[in-house]
LUMFI-465970 format. One record per residue (C-alpha): x, y, z; residue in three letters. Coordinates in steps of 0.5 Angstrom, whole numbers, plus 500, padded with zeros to 3 digits. Layout:
// residues N
XYZALA ...
// end
This chain:
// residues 237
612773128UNK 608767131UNK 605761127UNK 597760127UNK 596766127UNK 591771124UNK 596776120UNK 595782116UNK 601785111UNK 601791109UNK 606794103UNK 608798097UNK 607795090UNK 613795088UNK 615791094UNK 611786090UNK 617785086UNK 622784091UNK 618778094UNK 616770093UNK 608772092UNK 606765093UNK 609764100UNK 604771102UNK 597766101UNK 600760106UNK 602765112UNK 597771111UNK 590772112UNK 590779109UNK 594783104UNK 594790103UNK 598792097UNK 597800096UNK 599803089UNK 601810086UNK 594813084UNK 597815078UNK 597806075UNK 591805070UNK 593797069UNK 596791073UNK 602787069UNK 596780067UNK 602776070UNK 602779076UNK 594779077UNK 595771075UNK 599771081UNK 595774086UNK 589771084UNK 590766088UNK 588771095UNK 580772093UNK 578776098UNK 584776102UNK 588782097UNK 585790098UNK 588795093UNK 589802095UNK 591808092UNK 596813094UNK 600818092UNK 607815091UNK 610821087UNK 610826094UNK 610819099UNK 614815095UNK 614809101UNK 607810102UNK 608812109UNK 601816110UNK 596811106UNK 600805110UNK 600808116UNK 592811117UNK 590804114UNK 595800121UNK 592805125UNK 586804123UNK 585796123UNK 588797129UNK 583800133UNK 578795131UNK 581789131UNK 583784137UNK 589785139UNK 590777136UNK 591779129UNK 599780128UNK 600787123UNK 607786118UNK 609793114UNK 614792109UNK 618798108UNK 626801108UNK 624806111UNK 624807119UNK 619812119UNK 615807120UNK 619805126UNK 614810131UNK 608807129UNK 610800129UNK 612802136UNK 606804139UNK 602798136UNK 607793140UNK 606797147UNK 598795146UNK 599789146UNK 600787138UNK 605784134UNK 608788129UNK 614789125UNK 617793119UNK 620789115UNK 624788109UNK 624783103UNK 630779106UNK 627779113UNK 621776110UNK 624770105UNK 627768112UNK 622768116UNK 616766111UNK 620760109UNK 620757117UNK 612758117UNK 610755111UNK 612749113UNK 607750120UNK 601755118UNK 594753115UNK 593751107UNK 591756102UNK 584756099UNK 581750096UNK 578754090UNK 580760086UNK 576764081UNK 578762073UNK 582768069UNK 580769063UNK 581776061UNK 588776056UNK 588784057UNK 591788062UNK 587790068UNK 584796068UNK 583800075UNK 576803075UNK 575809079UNK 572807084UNK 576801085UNK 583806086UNK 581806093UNK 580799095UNK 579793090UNK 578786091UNK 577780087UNK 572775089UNK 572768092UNK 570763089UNK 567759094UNK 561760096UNK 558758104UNK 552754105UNK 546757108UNK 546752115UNK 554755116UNK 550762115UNK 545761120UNK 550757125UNK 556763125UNK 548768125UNK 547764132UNK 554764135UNK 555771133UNK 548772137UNK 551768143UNK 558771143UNK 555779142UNK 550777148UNK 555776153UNK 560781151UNK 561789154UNK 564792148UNK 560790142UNK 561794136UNK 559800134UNK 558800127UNK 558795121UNK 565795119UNK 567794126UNK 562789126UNK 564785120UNK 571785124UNK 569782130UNK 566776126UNK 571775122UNK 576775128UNK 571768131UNK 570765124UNK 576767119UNK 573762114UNK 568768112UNK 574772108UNK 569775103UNK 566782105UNK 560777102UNK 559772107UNK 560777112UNK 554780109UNK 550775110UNK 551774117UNK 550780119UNK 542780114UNK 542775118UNK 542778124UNK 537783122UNK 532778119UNK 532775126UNK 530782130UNK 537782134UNK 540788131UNK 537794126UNK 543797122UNK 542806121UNK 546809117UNK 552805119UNK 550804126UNK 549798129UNK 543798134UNK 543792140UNK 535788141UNK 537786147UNK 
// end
């Protein structure tokens, strides 16, 4: 595992339980936390804690009583960021289970770090990194609510909590043209929105929040650069 780079970790919830979850804000860009689709509420204390993440953490369902390791959901999830991310961007899975191993395995023949860990692997590791990797977020949301939180329905499939940091109008139009720029020169660009908002967030990791992501890509489109039909993304140039 490399300092200074974009990482993403993907794990069951129970392994929330098993971890120093602080350490996860200073060495991750993005947690993906899946949860039997059978649990209504998260513990309070635990939602103080995750707080901090803002848009970093993503919930997802799956079924934890047929896949108790959450291999399906955690492997379709991997396989999925896989394919439209830069190879940059390191992938983490915390699990016992060696099933994983096949998986973990094809993704570093590609050409991206990957590993399975487990939560003494990474205390060890996490506790070296801390030390070199970039700050936490300046700013958080305020919680107020004292109940426990409800998972609505449509939150089951991935839930997010929102920054509380909002990016200036000249920042927007800047990425807007480096984007421009950057797409021009390029052979592959992205097919569809989703893609898109990756290839962003892989040149401008500052726009964590699917909202400022948004607004660069109404950007592009308020400037004839791309259309957007049904999820497609069609070049003007």
């Amino acid at each position: 595992m490399y300092s200074n780079v974009r990482r993403f970790v993907f794990l069951p919830y129970a392994k929330l339980e098993e971890v120093a979850v602080k350490k996860f804000d200073q060495v991750c860009e993005r947690l993906y936390v899946f949860v039997d689709s059978r649990v209504e509420r998260l513990p309070l204390s635990l939602v103080r804690k995750m707080q901090k993440f803002g848009e970093k953490v993503r919930w997802i369902s799956g079924d934890m009583k047929a896949d108790p390791e959450m291999v399906g959901p955690i492997s379709f999830q991997m396989g999925k960021l896989h394919a439209k991310l830069h190879p940059a961007t390191e992938f983490v899975v915390f699990s016992d289970s060696a099933s994983f191993d096949s998986l973990v395995k094809m993704i570093r023949k590609s050409g991206r770090q990957c590993m399975r860990l487990n939560a003494a692997d990474w205390e060890d590791l996490a506790a070296e990194l801390v030390a070199v990797e970039k700050p936490t977020l300046d700013s958080v949301v305020p919680f107020v609510t004292e109940q426990p939180v409800l998972l609505q329905e449509e939150e089951k499939e991935s839930l997010a909590i929102s920054p509380g940091t909002n990016m200036d109008e000249e920042r927007v139009q800047e990425t807007v043209q480096a984007t421009f720029e950057r797409l021009i020169r390029s052979g592959n660009r992205p097919a569809d929105v989703e893609t898109l908002k990756s290839y962003i967030l892989i040149h401008h990791p500052e726009f964590s929040s699917y909202d400022g992501l948004d607004r660069v890509i109404r950007g592009l489109e308020a400037s004839m650069d791309i259309q957007i039909r049904e999820g497609e993304v069609h070049y003007n140039f």
